[in-house]
N, C-alpha and C positions, 0 to 999 in steps of 0.2 A: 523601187518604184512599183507602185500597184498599177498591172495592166486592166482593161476594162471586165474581159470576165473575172478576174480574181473579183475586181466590187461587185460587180452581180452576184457570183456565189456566196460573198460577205453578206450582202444586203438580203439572200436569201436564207442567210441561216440566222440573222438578227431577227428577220421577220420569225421564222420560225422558233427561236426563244421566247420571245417577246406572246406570240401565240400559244405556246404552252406553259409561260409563265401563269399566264391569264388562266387556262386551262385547270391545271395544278393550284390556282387559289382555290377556284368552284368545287375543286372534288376537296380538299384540303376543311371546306367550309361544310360539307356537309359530311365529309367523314368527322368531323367535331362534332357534329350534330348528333350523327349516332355517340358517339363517346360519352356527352352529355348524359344520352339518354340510356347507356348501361350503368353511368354511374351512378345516376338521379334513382335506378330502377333497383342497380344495392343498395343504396343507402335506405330509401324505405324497404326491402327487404328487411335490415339489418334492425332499422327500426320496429316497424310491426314485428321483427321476434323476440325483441327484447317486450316490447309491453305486452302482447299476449303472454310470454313468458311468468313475469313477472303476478299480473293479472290472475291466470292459472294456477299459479304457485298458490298465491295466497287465497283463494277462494279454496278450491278443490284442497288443498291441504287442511283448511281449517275444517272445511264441511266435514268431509273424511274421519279424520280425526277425532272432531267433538263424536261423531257417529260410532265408530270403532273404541274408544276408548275402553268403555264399559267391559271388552268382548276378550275374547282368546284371540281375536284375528288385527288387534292394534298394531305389532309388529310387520304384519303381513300387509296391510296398508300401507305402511312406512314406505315397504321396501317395491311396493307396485307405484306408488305416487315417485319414487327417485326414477323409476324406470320408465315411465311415463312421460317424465319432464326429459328427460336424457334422452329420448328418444324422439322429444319436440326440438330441442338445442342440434341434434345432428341433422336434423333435415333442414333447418334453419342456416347449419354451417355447409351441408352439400347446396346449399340455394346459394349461396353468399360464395363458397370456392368458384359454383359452376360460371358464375359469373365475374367471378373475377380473373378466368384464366383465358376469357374470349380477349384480354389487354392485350395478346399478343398477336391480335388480327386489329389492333388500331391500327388506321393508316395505312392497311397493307396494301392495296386500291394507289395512293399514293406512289408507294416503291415503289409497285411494280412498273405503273407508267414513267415514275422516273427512271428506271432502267432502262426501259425502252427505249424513253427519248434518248437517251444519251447515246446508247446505241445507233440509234437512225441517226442522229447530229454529228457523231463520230465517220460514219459511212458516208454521210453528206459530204462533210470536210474532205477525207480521201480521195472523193470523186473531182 
């Protein structure tokens, strides 16, 4: 049989779920929001370096080229226009890693308060 403080402290720790239920949506809601907007923010990274990429390629390659052809320095063009582009694709990929390695801070706002609460609801119960 449940004596009367036992349902008091029931009713206080339902209340108390029920309150950081609600709690834990809001933060839930806008830590998606950020999430959204890291991934919204690779994905036109990702974009914008393929089309300037591309873009680049084929301009500055042609110009280059038709330009140097004639010359003793045609090789040497080749090999500054690979290095050029190689060196646009890696900053493009440190852009795109660096933001893709923040996935392991989604939600973490969420945990932590979920630890907690449990912890204090655990201590509550004990008491």
């Amino acid at each position: 049989m449940i004596n009367v403080s036992s349902g008091n402290k029931l009713r206080r720790v339902a209340k108390t779920v029920f309150y950081q239920l609600d709690l834990y949506g809001k933060l839930l809601s806008v830590e998606w929001e950020e999430e959204k907007s890291r991934l919204t923010g690779m994905l036109i990274s990702l974009l914008l370096g393929f089309i300037f990429f591309f873009c680049l390629l084929f301009t500055l390659s042609s110009m280059l080229l038709v330009f140097a052809w004639d010359t003793q320095y045609r090789d040497w063009v080749m090999i500054a226009l690979a290095c050029f582009y190689g060196l646009g694709i890696l900053f493009a990929w440190y852009r795109f890693r660096s933001l893709g390695n923040r996935a392991a801070q989604a939600f973490s706002d969420v945990r932590e308060e979920l630890a907690t609460d449990i912890a204090l609801l655990r201590n509550r119960m004990d008491q």
